[in-house]
C-alpha positions as CSV (number, residue, x, y, z in Angstrom):
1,X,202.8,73.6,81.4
2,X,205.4,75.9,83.5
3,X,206.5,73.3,86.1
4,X,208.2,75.7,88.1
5,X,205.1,76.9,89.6
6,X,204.7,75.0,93.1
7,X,202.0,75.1,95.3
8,X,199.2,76.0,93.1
9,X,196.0,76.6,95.1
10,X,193.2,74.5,94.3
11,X,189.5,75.7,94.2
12,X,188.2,74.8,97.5
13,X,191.1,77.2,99.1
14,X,190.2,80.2,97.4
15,X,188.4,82.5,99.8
16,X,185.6,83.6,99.2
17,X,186.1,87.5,98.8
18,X,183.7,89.9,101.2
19,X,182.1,92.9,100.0
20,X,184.6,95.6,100.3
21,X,183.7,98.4,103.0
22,X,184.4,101.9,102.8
23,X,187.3,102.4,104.6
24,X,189.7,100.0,102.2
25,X,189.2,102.7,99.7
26,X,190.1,105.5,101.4
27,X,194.0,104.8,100.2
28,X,195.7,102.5,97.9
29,X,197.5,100.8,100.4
30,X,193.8,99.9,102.2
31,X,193.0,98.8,99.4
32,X,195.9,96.7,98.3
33,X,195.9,95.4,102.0
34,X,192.4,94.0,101.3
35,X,193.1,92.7,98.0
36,X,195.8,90.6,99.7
37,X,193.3,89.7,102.5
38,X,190.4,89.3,100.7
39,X,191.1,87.8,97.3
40,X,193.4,85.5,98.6
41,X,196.5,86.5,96.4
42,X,199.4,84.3,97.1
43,X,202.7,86.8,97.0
44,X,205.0,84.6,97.6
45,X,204.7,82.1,94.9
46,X,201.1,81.8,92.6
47,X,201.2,85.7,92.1
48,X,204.2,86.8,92.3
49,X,204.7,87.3,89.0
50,X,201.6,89.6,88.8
51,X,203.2,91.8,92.2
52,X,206.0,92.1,89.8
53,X,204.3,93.2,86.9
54,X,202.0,96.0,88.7
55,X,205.0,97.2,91.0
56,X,207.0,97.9,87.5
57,X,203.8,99.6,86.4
58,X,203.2,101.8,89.6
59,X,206.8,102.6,89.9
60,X,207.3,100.6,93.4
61,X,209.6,98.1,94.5
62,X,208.4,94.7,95.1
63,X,210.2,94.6,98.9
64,X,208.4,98.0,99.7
65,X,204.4,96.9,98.5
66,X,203.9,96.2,102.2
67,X,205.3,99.6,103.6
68,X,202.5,102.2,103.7
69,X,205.0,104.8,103.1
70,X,205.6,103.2,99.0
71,X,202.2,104.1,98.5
72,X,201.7,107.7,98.9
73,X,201.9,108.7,95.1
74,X,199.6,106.1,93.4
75,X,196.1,106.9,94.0
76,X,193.6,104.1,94.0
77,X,192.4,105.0,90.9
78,X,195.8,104.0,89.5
79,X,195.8,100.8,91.6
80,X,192.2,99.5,90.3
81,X,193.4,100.4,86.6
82,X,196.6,98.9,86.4
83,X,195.3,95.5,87.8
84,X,192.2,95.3,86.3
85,X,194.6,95.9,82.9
86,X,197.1,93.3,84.3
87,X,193.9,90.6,84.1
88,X,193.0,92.0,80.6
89,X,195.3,89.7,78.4
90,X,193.6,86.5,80.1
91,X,190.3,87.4,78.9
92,X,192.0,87.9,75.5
93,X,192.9,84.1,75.8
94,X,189.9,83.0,77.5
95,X,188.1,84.3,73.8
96,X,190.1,82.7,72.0
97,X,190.2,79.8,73.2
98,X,186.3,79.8,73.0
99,X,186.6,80.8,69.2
100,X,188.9,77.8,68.8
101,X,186.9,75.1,70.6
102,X,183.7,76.7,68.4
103,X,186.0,75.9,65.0
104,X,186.9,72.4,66.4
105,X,182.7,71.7,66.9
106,X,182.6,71.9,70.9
107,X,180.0,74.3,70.2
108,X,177.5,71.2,69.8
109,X,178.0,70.7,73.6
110,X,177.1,74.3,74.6
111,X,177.8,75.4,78.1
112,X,178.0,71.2,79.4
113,X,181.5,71.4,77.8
114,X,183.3,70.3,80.7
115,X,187.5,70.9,81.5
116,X,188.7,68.4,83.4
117,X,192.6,68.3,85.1
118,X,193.8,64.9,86.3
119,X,196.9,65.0,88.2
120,X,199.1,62.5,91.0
121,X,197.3,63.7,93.7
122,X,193.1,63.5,93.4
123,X,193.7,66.1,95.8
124,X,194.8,68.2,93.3
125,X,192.2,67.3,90.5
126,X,189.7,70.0,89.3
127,X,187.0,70.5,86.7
128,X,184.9,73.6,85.6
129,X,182.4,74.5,82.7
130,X,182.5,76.1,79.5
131,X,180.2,78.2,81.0
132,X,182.8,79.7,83.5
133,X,184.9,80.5,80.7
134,X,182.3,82.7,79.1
135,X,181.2,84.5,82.9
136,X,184.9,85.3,83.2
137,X,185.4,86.8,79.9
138,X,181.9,88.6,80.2
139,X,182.7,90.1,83.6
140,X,186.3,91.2,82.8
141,X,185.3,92.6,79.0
142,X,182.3,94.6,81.4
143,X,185.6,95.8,83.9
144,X,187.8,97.0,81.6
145,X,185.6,99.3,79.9
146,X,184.5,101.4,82.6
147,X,188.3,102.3,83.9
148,X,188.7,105.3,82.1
149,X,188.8,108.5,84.8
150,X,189.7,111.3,82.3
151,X,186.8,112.9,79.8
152,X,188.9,113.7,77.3
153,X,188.0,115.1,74.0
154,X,190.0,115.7,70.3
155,X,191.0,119.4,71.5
156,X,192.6,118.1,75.0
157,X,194.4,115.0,72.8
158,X,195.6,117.0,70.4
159,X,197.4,119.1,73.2
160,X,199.3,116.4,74.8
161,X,200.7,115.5,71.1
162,X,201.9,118.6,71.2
163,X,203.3,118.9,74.4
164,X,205.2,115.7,73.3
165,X,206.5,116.9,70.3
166,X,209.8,118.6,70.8
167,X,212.4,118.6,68.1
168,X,215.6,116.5,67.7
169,X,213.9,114.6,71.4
170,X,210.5,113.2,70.4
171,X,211.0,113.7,66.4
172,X,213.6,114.2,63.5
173,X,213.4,115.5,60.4
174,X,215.0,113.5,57.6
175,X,215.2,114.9,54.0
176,X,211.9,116.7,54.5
177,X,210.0,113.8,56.7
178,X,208.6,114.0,59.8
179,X,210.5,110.5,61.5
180,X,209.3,109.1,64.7
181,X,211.4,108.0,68.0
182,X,212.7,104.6,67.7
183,X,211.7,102.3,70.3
184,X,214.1,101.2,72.4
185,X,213.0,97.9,73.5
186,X,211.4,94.7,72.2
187,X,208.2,94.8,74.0
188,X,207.7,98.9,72.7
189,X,208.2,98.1,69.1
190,X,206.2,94.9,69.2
191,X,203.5,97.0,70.8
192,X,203.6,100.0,68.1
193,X,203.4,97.6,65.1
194,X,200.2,95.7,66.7
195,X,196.8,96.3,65.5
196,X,195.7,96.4,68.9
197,X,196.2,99.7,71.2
198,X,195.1,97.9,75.0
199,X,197.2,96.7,76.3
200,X,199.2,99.7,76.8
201,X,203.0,99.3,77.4
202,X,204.5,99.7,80.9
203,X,205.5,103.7,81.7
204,X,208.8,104.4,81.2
205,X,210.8,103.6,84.4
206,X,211.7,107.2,86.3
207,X,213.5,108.3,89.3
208,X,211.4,111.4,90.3
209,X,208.2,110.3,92.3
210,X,206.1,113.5,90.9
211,X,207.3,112.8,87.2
212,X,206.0,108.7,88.1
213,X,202.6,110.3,89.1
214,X,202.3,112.7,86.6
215,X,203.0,109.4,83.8
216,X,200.2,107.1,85.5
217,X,198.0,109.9,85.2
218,X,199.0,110.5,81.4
219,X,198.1,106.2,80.9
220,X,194.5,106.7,82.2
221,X,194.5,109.8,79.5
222,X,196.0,107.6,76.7
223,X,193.3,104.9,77.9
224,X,190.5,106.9,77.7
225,X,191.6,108.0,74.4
226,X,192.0,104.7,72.8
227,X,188.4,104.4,74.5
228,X,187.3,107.6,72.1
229,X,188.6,106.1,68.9
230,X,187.1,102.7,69.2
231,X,183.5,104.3,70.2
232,X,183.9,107.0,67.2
233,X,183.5,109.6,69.4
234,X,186.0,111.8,68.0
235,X,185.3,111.7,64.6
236,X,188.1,111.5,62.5
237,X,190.2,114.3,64.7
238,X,192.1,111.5,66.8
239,X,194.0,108.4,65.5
240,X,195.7,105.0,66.6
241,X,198.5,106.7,65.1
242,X,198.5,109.7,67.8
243,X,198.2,107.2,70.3
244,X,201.5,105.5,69.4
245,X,203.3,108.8,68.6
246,X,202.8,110.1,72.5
247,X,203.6,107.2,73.8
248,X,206.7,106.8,71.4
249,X,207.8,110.6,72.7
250,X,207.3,109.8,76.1
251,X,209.6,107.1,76.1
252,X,212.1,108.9,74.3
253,X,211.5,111.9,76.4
254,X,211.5,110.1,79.5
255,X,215.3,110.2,79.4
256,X,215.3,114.0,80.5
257,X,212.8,113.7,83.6
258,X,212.7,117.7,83.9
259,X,211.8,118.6,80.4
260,X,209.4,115.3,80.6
261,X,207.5,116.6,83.5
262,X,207.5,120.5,82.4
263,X,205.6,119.2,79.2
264,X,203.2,117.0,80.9
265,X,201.9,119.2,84.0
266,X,200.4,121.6,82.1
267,X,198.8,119.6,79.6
268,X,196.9,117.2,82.7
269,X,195.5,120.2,84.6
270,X,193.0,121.1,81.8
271,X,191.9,117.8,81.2
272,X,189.2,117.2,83.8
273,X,188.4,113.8,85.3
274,X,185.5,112.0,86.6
275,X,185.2,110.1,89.3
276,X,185.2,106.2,89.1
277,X,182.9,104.1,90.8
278,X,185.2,102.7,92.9
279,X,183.2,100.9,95.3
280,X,181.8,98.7,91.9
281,X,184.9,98.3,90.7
282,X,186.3,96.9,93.7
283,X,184.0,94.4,94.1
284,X,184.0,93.1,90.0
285,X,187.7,93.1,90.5
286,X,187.5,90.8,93.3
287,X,185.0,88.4,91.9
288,X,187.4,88.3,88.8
289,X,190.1,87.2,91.7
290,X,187.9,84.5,92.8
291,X,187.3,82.8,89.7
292,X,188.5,79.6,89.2
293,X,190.3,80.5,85.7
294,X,192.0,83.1,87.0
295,X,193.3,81.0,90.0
296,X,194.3,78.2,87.3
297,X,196.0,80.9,85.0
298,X,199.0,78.9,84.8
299,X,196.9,75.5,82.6
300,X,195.0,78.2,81.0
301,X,198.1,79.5,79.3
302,X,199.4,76.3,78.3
303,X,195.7,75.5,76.6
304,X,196.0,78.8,74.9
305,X,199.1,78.0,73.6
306,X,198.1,74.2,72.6
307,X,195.0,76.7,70.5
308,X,198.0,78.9,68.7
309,X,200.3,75.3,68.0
310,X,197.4,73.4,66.2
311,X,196.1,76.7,64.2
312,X,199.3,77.4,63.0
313,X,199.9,73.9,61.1
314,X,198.2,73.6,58.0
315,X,196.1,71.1,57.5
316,X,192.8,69.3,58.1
317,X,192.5,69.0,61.7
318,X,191.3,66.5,63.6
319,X,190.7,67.1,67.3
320,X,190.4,64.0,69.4
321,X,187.5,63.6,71.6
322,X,187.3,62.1,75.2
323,X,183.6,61.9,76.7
324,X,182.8,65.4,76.2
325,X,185.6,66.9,78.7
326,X,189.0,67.9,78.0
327,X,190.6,66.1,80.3
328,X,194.3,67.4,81.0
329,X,196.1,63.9,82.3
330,X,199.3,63.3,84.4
331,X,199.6,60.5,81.7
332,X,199.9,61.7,78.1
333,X,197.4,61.9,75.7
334,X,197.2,62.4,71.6
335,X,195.9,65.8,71.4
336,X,195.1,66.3,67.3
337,X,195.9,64.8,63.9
338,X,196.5,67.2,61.3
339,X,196.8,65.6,57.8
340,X,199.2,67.8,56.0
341,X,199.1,65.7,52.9
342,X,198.2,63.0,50.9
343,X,200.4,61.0,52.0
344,X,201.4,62.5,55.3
345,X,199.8,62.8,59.2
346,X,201.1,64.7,61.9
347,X,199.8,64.6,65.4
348,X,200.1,66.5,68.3
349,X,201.0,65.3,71.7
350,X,200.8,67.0,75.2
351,X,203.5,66.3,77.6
352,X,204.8,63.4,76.0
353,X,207.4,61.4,78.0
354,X,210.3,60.1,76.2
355,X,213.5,58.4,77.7
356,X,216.4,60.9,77.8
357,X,219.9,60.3,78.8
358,X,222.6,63.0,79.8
359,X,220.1,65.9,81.2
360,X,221.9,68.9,82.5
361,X,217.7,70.5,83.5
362,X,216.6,70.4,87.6
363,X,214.3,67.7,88.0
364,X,214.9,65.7,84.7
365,X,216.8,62.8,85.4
366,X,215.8,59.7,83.2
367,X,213.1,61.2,80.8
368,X,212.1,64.2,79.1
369,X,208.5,65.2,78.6
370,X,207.9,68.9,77.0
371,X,204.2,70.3,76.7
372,X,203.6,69.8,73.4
373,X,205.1,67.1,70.2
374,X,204.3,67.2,67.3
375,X,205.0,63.4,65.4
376,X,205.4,62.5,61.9
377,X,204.6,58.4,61.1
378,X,205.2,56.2,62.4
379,X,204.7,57.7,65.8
380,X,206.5,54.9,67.5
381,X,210.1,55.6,65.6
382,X,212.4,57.4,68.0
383,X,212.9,60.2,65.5
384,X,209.4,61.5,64.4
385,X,209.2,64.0,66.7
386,X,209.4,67.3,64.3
387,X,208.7,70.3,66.8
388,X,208.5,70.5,70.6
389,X,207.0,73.4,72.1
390,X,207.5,74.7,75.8
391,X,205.6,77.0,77.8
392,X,206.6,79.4,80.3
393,X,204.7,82.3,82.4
394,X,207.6,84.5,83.9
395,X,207.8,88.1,84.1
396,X,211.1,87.4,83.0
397,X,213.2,84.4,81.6
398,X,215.4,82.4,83.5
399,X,218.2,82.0,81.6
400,X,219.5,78.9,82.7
401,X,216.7,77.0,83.4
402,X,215.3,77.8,79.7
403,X,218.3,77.5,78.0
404,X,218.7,74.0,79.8
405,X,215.5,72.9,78.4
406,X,216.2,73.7,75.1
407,X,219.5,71.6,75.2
408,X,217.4,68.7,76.7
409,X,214.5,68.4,74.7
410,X,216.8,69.2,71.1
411,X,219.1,65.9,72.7
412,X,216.2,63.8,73.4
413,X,214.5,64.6,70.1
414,X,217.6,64.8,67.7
415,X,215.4,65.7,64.5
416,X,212.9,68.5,66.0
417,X,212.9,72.2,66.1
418,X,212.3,73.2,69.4
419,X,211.0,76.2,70.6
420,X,210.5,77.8,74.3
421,X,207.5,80.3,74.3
422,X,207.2,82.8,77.4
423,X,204.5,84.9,78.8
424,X,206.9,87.7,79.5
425,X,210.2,88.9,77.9
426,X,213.1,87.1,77.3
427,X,216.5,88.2,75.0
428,X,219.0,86.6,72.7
429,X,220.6,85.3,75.8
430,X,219.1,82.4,76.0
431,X,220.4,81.2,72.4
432,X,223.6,82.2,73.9
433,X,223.6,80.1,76.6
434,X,222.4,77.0,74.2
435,X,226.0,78.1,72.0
436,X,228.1,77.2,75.1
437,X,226.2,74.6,76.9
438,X,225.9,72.3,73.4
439,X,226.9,74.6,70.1
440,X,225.9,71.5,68.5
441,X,221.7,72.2,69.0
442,X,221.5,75.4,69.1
443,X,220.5,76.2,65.2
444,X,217.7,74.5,66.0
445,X,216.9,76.2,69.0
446,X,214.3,79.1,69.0
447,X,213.0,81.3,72.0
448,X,209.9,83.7,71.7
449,X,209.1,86.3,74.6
450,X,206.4,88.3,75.1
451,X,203.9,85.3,74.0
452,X,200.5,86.6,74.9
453,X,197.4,87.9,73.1
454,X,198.2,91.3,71.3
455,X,201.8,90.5,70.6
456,X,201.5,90.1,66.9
457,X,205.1,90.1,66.3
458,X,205.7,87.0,68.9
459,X,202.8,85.0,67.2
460,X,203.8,86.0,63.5
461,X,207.4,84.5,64.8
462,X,205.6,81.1,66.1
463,X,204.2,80.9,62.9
464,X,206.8,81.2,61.1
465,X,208.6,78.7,62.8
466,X,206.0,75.9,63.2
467,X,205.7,76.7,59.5
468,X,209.3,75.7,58.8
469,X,209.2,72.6,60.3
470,X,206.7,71.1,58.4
471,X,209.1,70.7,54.8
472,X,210.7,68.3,57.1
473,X,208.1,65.8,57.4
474,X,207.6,64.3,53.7
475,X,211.4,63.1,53.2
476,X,211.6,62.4,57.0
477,X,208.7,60.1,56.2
478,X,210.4,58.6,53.2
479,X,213.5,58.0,55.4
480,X,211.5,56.2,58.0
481,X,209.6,54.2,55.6
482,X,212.7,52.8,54.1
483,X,214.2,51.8,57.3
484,X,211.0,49.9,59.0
485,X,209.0,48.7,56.3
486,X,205.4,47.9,55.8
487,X,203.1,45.3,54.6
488,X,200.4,47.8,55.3
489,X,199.2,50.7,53.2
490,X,200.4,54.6,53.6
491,X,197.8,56.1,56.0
492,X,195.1,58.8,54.3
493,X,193.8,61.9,55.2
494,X,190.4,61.8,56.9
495,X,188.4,62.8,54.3
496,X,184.6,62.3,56.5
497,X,184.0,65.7,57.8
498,X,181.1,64.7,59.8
499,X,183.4,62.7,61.9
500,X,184.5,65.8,63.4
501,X,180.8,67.5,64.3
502,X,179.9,67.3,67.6
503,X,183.1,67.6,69.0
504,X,183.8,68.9,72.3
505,X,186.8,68.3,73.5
506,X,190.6,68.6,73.4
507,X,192.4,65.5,75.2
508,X,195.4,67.2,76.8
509,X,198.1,66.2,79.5
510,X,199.9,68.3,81.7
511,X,201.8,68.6,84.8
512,X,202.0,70.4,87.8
513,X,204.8,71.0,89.6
């Protein structure tokens, strides 16, 4: 778990958030202003990444959020949609993390599954219900499908393809063939090769404040369009396909703000809009606020990526159950065994501490302990560690402090591949950095932004990589049964499958700090 993140809030300091009244939504900065107050958003450290995020959306700068003045072209409208969008890929986790636990046979327990987080301090120690999982992935699924503010139908999409479409800007045409904008960044082409349409990229960044309007009011028209293909209500007139070719234009448009805005203008005034119940809105997006998941966002993405880890090795899984609670412990527990042959077991381990000598990462000073290990046998040799996996959950990566714990963690285990998984983006600088701290590591160094539900591209590259450790493991486990030999037999496979029904747990370990 990202140990970076200080002074998380515990449950009994979340406020309870009042019922909003009228006059917080007669602007967006009321109503920000009461989010703040209400919710109990902690700007300064727990959310700041998420003020980040929705100020890049809205076009504002983070140091301006508390001048009325920085609000004046986003309409509340545009303020409910982008967070309640902003909270969207936590749901996506939430389900699959309940899809998981129902393949591993914590279905048995129903809604008494119980998660339980054991840390230093009791102070700090927590536990909540399966059944909280499922309320807030009901209650945000319920939110995010009545954002859309435009009634748009095939006609009025058709229009803004059009508008889009201007020649040697938005398209090319090569040997005959209608050829689409490239996208310019990672996070745009990972986003037009997904399956999935929501969520929507971030609008391209602009200088002109009636141009930035003008795009956050074409994203509530893109979102009620991917709204109208996945209800069917537009027959067969509107695609996916149309949906990624606007936004593709607009990005490439985007570089010419006058032309951008000239196109768009028209296009918006005949689509008409309705109004949002905003007072509703308002008060589901605050009881998402105050729900304990939410305000534990930081394990939950570490448990989602622990979910991605042990689906991606191949193999007959065994999870390992503790009482009918997962119970995520300061002191390091065996998560899973996954028997990947005959003759071979590999197990998973969460936050692991292992002895470490010459650490160059703040705060490790005698020992190492990453979030998740995966062992070959004999567990207890200082080599079977085969992959190491560390989570993050920044906006954007730290350089430094990621490429230092990639250097770390490849020292302290000298025969794993290591990987560094992120929430947000990260670049090839980070490898870089590996080259000149220790050039010796870094080929079996890997970092993967952009690690969240939707990004197909990010997960295909986990994957792959998990994948490509496993080859490893039989002649690693030859080597290490020559050196330390055994008077008892090879381990087997579990072969009982019933030893695995009723299961309703994961044992995990993880940190805070």
């Amino acid at each position: 778990m990202d140990r970076a993140r200080k002074g998380q809030r515990s449950l009994t300091s979340v406020m309870k958030p009042k019922k909003p009244e009228k006059q917080i939504l007669e602007s967006s900065f009321e109503l920000w202003r009461a989010i703040n107050e209400q919710a109990g958003l902690d700007l300064e450290s727990y959310d700041s990444d998420v003020v980040e995020e929705l100020c890049t959306r809205l076009g504002l700068s983070v140091s301006d959020v508390g001048q009325i003045n920085a609000w004046e072209s986003v309409t509340v409208e545009q303020l409910l949609i982008n967070l309640i969008q902003l909270v969207s890929p936590y749901g996506q986790m939430v389900n699959e993390i309940l899809s998981f636990y129902a393949m591993a046979g914590a279905r048995s327990s129903g809604d008494n599954l119980r998660f339980r987080f054991d840390f230093d301090s009791v102070a700090d120690n927590f536990e909540f219900e399966l059944r909280q999982f499922r309320d807030f992935q009901k209650t945000l699924e319920g939110t995010v499908q009545s954002i859309s503010t435009y009634e748009v139908d095939s006609w009025q999409a058709m229009r803004l393809r059009h508008a889009v479409t201007v020649g040697d800007a938005s398209y090319k045409v090569d040997n005959g063939r209608f050829k689409w904008p490239e996208a310019e960044s990672p996070e745009i082409r990972d986003w037009s090769s997904n399956e999935r349409l929501l969520p929507l990229p971030e609008p391209p960044q602009v200088t002109d404040d009636r141009l930035r309007s003008l795009l956050l009011q074409t994203w509530e028209v893109l979102q009620a369009m991917v709204q109208m293909t996945q209800t069917g209500e537009n027959g067969q007139d509107v695609s996916d396909e149309d949906i990624r070719y606007i936004v593709l234009a607009i990005m490439a448009l985007a570089r010419d703000e006058n032309v951008l805005s000239s196109r768009l203008v028209g296009v918006l005034e005949m689509i008409p809009r309705k109004e949002l119940e905003v007072p509703s809105l308002v008060e589901k997006l605050f009881e998402i606020f105050k729900m304990p998941i939410w305000n534990r966002r930081s394990e939950l993405y570490a448990v989602w990526v622990g979910t991605k880890l042990i689906s991606a090795i191949n193999g007959e899984k065994r999870i390992h159950v503790v009482n009918d609670s997962i119970v995520f412990s300061f002191g390091g527990a065996h998560l899973a065994t996954v028997a990947v042959s005959r003759e071979c077991n590999l197990h998973v381990w969460c936050e692991l501490r292992t002895k470490a000598t010459k650490l160059i990462g703040k705060g490790r000073k005698r020992s190492i302990q990453p979030d998740y290990s995966v062992l070959s046998e004999p567990t207890s040799d200082s080599g079977s560690a085969v992959l190491i996996v560390e989570c993050k959950q920044y906006k954007r990566q730290n350089k430094k402090s990621f490429a230092d714990a990639l250097v770390d963690y490849a020292n302290g285990h000298n025969n794993a591949t290591i990987v560094l998984v992120n929430y947000g983006t990260t670049s090839e600088s980070v490898i870089s950095e590996v080259k000149r701290v220790d050039p010796n590591v870094a080929n079996r160094c890997f970092v993967i932004g952009s690690f969240r539900p939707g990004s197909d591209s990010s997960l295909g590259e986990f994957i792959k990589i998990v994948g490509s450790s496993i080859p490893q493991i039989s002649s690693q486990n030859a080597i290490n049964s020559t050196r330390e030999p055994s008077t008892t037999k090879s381990p087997k496979p579990f072969r009982d499958r019933r030893s695995c029904l009723g299961m309703a747990i994961l044992t995990w370990i993880f940190i805070v700090g």
